[in-house]
Each structure stands twice: as structure tokens, then as C-alpha cells.
Backbone atoms as SQL, in Angstrom:
CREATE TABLE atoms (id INTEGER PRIMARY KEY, chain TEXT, resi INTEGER, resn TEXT, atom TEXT, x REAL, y REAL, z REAL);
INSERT INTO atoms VALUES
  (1, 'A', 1, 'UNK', 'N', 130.350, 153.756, 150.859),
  (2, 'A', 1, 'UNK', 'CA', 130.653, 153.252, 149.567),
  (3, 'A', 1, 'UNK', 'C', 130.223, 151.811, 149.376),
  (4, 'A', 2, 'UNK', 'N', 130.267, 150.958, 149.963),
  (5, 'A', 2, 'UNK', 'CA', 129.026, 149.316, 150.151),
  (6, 'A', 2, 'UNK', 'C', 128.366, 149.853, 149.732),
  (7, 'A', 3, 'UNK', 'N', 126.919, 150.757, 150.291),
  (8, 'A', 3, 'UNK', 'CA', 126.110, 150.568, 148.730),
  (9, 'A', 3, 'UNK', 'C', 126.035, 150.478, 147.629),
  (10, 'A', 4, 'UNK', 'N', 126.760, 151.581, 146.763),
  (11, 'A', 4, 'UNK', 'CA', 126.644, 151.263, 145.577),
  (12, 'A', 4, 'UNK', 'C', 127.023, 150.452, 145.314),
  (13, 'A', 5, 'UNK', 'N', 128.367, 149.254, 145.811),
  (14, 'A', 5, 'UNK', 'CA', 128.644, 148.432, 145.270),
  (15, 'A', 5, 'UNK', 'C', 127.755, 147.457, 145.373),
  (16, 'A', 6, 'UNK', 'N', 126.935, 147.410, 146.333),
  (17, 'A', 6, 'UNK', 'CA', 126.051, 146.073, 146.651),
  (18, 'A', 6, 'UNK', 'C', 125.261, 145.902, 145.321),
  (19, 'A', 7, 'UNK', 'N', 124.839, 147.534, 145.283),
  (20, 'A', 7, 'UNK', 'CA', 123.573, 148.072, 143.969),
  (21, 'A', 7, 'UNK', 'C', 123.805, 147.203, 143.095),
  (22, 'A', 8, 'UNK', 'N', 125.486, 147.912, 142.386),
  (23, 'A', 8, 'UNK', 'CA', 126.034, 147.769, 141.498),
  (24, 'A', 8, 'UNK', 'C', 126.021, 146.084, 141.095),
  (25, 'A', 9, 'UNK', 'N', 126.564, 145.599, 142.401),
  (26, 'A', 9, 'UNK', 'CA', 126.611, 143.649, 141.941),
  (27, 'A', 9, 'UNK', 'C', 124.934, 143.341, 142.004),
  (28, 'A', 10, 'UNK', 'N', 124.341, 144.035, 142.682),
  (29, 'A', 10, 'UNK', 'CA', 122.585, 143.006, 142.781),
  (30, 'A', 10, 'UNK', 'C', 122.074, 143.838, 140.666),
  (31, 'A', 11, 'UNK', 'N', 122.165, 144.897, 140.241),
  (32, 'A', 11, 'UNK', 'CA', 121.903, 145.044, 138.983),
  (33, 'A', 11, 'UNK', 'C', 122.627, 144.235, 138.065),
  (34, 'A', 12, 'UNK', 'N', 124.191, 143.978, 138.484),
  (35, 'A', 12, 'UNK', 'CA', 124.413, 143.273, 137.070),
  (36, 'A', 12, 'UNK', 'C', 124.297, 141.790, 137.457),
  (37, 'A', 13, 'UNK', 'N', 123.885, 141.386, 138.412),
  (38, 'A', 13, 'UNK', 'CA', 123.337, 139.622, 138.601),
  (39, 'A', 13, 'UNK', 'C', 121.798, 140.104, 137.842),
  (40, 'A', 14, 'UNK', 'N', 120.984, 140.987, 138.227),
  (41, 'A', 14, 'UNK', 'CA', 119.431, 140.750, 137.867),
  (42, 'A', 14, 'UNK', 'C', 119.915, 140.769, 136.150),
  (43, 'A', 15, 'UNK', 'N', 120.814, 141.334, 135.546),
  (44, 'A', 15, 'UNK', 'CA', 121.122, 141.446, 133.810),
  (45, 'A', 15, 'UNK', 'C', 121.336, 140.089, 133.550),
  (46, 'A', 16, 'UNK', 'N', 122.518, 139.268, 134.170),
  (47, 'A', 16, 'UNK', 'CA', 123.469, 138.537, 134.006),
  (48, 'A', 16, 'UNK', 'C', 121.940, 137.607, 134.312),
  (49, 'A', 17, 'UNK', 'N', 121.166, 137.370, 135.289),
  (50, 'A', 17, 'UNK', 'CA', 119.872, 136.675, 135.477),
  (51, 'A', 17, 'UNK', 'C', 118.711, 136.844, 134.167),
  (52, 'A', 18, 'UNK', 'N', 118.650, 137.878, 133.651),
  (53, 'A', 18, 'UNK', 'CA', 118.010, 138.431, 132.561),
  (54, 'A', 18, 'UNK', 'C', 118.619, 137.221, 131.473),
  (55, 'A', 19, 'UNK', 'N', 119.576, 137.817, 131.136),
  (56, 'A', 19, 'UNK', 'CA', 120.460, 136.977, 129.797),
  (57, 'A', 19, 'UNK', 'C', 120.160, 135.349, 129.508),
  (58, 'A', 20, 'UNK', 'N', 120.666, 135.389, 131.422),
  (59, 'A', 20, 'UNK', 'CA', 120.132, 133.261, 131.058),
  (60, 'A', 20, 'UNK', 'C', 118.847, 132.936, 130.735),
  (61, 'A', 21, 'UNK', 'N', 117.681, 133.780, 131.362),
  (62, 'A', 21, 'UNK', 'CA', 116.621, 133.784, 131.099),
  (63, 'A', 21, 'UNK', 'C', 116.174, 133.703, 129.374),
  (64, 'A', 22, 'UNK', 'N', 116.421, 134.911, 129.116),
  (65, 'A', 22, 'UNK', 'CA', 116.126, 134.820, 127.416),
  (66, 'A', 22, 'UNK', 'C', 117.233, 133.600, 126.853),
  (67, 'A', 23, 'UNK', 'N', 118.196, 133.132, 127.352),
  (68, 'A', 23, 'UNK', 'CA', 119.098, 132.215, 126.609),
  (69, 'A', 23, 'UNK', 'C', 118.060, 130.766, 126.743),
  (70, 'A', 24, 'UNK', 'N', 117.850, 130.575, 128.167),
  (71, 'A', 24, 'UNK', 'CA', 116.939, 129.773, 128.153),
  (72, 'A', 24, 'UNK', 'C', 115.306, 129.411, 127.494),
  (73, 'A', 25, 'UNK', 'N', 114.788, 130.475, 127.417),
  (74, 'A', 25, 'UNK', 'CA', 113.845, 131.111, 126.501),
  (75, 'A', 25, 'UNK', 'C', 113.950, 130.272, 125.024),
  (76, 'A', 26, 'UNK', 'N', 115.129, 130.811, 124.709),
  (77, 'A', 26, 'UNK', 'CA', 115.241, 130.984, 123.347),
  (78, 'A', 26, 'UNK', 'C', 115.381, 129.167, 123.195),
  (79, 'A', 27, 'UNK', 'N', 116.052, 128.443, 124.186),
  (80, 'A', 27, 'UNK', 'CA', 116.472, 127.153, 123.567),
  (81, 'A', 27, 'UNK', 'C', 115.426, 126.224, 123.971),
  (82, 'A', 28, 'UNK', 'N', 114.332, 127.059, 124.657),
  (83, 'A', 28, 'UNK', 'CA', 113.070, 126.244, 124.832),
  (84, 'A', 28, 'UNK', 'C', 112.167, 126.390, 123.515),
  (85, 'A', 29, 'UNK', 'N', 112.087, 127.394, 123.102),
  (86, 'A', 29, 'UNK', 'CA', 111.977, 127.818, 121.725),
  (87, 'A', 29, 'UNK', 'C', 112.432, 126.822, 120.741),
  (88, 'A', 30, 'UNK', 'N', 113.560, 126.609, 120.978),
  (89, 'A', 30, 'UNK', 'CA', 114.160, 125.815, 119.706),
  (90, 'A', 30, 'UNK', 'C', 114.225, 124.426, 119.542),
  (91, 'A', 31, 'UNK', 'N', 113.448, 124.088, 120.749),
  (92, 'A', 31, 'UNK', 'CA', 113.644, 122.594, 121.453),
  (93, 'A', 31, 'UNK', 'C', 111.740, 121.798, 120.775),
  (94, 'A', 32, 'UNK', 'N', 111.665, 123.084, 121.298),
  (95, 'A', 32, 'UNK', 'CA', 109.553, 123.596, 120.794),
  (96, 'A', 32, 'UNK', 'C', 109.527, 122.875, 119.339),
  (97, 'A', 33, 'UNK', 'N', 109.968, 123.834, 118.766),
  (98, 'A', 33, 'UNK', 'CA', 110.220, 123.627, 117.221),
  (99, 'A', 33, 'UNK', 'C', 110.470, 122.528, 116.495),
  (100, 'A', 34, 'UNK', 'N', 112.127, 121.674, 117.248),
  (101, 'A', 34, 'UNK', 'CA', 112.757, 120.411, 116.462),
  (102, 'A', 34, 'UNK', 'C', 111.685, 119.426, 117.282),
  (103, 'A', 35, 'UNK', 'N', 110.648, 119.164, 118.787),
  (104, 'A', 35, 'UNK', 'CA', 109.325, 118.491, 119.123),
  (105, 'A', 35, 'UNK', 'C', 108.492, 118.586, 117.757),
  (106, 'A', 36, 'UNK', 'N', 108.096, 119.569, 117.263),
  (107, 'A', 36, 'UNK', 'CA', 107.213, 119.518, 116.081),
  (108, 'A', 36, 'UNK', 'C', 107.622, 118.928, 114.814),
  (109, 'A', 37, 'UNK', 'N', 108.447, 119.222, 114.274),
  (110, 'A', 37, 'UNK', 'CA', 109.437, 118.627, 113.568),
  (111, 'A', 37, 'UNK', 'C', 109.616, 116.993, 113.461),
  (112, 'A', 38, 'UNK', 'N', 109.765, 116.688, 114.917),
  (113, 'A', 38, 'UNK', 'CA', 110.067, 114.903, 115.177),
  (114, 'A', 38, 'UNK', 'C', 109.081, 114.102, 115.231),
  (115, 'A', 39, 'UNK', 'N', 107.658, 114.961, 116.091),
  (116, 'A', 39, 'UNK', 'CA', 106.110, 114.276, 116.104),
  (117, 'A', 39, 'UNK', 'C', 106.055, 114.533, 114.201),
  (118, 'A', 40, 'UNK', 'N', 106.296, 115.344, 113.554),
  (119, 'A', 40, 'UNK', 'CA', 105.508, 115.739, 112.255),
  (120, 'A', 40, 'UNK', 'C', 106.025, 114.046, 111.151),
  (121, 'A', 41, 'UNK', 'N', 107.528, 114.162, 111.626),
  (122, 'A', 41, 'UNK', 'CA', 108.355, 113.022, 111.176),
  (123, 'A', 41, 'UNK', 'C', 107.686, 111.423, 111.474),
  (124, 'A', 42, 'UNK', 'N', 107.390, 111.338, 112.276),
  (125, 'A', 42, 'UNK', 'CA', 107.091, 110.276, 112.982),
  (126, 'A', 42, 'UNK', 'C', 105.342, 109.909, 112.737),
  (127, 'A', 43, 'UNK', 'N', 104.924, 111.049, 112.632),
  (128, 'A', 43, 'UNK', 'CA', 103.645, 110.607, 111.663),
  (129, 'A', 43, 'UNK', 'C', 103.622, 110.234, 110.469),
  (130, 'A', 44, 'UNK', 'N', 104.864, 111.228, 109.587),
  (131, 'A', 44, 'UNK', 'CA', 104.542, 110.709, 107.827),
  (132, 'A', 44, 'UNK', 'C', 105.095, 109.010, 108.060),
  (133, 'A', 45, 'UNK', 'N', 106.061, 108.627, 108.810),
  (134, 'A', 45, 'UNK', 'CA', 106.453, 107.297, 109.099),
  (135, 'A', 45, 'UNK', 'C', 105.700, 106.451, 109.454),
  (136, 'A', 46, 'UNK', 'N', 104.707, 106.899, 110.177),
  (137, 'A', 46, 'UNK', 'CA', 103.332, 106.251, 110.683),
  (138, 'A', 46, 'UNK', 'C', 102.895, 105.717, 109.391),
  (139, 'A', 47, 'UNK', 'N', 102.539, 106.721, 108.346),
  (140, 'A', 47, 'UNK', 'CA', 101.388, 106.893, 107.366),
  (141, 'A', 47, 'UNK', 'C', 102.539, 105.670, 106.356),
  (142, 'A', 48, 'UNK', 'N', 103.551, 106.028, 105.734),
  (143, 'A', 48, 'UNK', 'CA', 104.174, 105.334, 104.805),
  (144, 'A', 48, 'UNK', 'C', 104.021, 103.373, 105.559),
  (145, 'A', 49, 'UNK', 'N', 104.042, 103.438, 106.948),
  (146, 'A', 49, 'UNK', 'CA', 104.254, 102.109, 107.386),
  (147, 'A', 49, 'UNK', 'C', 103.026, 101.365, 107.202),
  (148, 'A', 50, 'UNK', 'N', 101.805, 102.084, 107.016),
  (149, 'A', 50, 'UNK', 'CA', 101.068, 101.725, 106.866),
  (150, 'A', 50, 'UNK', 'C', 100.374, 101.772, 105.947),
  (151, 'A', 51, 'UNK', 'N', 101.128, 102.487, 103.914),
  (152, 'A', 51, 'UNK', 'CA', 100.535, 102.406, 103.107),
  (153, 'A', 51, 'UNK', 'C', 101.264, 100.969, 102.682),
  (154, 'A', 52, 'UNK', 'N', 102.951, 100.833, 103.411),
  (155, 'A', 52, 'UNK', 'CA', 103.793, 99.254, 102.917),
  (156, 'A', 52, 'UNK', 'C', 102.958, 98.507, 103.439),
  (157, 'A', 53, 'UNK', 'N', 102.102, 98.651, 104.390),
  (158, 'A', 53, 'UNK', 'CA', 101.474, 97.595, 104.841),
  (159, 'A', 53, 'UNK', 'C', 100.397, 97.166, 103.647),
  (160, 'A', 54, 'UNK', 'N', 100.029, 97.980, 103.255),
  (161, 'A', 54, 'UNK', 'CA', 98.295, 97.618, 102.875),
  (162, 'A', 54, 'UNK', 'C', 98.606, 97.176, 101.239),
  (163, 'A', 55, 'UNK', 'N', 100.365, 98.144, 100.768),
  (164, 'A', 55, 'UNK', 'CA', 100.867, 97.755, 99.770),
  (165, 'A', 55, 'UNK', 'C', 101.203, 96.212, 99.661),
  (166, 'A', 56, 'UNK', 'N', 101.585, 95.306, 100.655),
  (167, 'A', 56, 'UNK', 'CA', 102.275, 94.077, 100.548),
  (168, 'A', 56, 'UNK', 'C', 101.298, 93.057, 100.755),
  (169, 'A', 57, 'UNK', 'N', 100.045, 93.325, 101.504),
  (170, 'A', 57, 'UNK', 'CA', 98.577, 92.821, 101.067),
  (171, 'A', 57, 'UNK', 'C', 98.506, 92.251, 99.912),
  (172, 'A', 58, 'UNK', 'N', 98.185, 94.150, 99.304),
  (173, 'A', 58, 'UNK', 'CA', 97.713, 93.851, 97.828),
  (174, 'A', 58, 'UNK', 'C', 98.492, 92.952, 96.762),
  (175, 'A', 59, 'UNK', 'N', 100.052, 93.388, 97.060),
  (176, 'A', 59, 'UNK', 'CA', 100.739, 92.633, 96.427),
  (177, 'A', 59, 'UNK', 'C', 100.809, 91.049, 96.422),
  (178, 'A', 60, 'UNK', 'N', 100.587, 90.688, 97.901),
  (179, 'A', 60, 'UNK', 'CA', 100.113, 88.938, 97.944),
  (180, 'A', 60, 'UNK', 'C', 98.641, 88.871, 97.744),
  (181, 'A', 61, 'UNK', 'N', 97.760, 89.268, 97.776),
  (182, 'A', 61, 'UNK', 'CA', 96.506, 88.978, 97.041),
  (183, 'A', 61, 'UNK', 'C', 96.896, 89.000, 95.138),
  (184, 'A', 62, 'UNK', 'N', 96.864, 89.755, 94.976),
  (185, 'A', 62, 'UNK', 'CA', 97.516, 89.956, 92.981),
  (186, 'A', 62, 'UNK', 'C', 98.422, 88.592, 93.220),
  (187, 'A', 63, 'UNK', 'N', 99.766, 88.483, 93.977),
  (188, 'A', 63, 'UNK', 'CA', 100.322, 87.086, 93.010),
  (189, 'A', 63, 'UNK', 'C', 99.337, 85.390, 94.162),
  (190, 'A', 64, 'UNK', 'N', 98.316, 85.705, 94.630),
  (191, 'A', 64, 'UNK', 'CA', 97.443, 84.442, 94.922),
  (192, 'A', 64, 'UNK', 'C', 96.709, 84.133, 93.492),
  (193, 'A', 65, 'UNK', 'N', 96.318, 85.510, 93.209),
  (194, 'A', 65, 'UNK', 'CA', 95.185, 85.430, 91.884),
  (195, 'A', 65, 'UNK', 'C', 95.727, 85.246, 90.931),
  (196, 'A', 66, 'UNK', 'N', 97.138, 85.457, 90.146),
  (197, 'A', 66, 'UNK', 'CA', 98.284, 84.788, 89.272),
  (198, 'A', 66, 'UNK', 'C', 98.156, 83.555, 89.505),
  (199, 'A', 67, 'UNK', 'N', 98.465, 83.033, 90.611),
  (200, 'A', 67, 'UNK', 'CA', 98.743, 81.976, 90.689),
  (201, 'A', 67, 'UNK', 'C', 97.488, 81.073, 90.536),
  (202, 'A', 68, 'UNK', 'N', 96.431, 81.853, 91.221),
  (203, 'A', 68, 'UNK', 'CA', 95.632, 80.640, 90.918),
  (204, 'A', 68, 'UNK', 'C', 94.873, 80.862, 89.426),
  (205, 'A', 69, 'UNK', 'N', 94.781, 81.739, 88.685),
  (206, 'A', 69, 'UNK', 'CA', 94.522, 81.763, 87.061),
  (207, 'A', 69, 'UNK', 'C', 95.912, 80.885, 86.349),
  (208, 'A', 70, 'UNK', 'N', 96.788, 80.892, 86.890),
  (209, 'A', 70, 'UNK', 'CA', 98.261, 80.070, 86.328),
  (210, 'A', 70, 'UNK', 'C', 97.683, 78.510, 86.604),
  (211, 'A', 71, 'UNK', 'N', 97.193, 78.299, 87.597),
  (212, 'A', 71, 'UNK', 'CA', 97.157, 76.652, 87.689),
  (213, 'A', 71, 'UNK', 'C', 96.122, 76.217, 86.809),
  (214, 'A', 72, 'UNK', 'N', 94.633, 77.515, 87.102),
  (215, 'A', 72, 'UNK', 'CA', 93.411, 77.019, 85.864),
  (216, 'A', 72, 'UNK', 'C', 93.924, 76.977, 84.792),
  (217, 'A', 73, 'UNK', 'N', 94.693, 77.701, 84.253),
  (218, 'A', 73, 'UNK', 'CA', 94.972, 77.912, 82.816),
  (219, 'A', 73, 'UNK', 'C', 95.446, 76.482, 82.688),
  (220, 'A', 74, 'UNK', 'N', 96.497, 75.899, 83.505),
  (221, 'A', 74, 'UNK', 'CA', 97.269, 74.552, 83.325),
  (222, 'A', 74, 'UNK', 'C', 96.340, 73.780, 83.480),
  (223, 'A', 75, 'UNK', 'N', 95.497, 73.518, 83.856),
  (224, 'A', 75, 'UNK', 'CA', 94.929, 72.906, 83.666),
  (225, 'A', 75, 'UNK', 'C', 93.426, 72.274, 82.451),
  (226, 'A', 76, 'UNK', 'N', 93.270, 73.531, 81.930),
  (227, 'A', 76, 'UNK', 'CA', 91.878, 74.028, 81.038),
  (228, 'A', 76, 'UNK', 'C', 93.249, 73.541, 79.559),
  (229, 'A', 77, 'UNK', 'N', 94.157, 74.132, 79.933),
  (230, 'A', 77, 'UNK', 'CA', 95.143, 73.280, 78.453),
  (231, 'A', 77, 'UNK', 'C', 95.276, 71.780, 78.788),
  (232, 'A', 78, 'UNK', 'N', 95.805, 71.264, 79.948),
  (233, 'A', 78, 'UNK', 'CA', 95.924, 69.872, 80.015),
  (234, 'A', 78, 'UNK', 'C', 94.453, 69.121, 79.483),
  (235, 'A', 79, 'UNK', 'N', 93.574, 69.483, 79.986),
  (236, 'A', 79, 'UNK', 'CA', 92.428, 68.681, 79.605),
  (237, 'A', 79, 'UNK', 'C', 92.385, 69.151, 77.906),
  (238, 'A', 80, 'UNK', 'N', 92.104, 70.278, 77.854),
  (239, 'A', 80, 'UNK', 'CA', 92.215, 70.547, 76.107),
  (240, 'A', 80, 'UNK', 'C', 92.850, 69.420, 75.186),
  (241, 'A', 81, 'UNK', 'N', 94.239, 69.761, 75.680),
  (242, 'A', 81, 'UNK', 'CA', 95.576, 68.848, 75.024),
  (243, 'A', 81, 'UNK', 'C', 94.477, 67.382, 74.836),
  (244, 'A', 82, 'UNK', 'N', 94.316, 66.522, 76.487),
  (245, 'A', 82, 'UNK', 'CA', 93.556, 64.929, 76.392),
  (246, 'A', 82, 'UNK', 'C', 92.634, 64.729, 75.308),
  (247, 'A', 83, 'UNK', 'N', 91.685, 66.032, 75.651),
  (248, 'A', 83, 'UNK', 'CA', 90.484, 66.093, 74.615),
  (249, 'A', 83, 'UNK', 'C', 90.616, 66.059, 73.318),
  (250, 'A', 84, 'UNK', 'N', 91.861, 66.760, 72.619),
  (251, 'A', 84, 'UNK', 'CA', 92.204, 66.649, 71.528),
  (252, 'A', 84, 'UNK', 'C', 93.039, 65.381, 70.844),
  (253, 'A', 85, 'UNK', 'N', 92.996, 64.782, 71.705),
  (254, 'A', 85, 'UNK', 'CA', 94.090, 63.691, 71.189),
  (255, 'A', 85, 'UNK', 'C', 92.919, 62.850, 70.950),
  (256, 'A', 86, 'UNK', 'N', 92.330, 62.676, 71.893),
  (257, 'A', 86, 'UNK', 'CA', 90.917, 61.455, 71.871),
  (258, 'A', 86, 'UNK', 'C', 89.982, 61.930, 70.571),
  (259, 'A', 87, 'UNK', 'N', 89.756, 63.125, 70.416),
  (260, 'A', 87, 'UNK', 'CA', 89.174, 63.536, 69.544),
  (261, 'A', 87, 'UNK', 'C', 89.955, 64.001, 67.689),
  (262, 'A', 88, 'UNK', 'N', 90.630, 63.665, 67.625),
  (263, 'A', 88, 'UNK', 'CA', 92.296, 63.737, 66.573),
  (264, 'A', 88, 'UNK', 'C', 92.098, 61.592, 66.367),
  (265, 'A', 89, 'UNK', 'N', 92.102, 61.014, 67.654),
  (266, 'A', 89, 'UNK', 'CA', 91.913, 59.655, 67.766),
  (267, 'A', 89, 'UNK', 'C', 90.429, 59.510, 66.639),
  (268, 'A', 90, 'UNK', 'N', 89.561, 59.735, 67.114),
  (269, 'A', 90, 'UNK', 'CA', 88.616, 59.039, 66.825),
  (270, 'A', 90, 'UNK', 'C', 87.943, 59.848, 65.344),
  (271, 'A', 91, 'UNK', 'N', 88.428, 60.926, 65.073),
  (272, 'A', 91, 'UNK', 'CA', 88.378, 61.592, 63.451),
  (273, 'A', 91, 'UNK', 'C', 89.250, 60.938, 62.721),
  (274, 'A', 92, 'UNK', 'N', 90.320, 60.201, 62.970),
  (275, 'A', 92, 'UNK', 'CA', 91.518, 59.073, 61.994),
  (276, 'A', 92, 'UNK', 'C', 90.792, 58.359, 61.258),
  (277, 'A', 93, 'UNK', 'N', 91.080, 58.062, 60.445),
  (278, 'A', 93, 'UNK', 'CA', 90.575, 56.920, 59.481),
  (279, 'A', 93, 'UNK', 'C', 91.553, 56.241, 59.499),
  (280, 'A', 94, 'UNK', 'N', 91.558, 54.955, 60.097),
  (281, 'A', 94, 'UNK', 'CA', 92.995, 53.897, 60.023),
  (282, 'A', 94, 'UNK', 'C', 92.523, 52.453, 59.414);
């Protein structure tokens, strides 16, 4: 009667061995999956870090070029303004 029991325990370890197998299987599987998932993540993060980048560029180039059409302008009126006074001056009849 040992045999069969030996049988009996070596079949339900090779099941009970089976089971962890596919359990393990399965959570390599699922491990597979949330890897793709985190690389997929971590690229669009890539891509956005590097459209803020090229965004905050552009954005300090645009307010350099404000600024520096803001100072010509102040200045193309300041001289205007001089010019007109000298020229307002010397059209007077006094």
C-alpha cells in the first residue's frame, strides 16, 4: 500500500507544481504588460519634456523680440516727440 500513496503524493505535488507554474506564468504575464505600459508612459513624458522645452525657448525668444520692438518703438517716439518740438519751434512766428 506505499505505493500508491507515494504515486498518489508525487501526482498531486506535480498538479500542486503545475498550478504555481501557470500562477507564475500568468503574473509574469502581467508584470510583461504594466513594463509596456511604464516604458510607453515614460516616453510620452520624454516627448511632452521636450515639447516644454522647445515651448519655453520660443516663449523667451517672442518676449526678447517684444521687448526689443518695445524699446525701438520708445525710442523712434522719443526722438519723434524732440523732432517735433524743434520743428513746432521753428514753424512759430513769435
Amino acid at each position: 500500500m506505499d505505493a500508491p500513496n507515494s504515486t498518489t503524493l508525487i501526482l498531486d505535488l506535480r498538479d500542486r507544481m503545475a498550478r504555481i507554474e501557470t500562477k507564475l506564468d500568468a503574473h509574469h504575464d502581467a508584470h510583461t504588460v504594466i513594463d509596456r505600459r511604464l516604458d510607453k508612459i515614460e516616453a510620452e513624458v520624454a516627448s511632452l519634456d521636450d515639447r516644454i522645452t522647445s515651448n519655453r525657448s520660443d516663449i523667451d525668444a517672442g518676449k526678447a523680440k517684444v521687448a526689443t520692438l518695445g524699446a525701438v518703438g520708445g525710442g523712434v517716439i522719443a526722438v519723434a516727440t524732440m523732432l517735433g518740438d524743434h520743428l513746432w519751434s521753428l514753424f512759430r512766428i513769435n
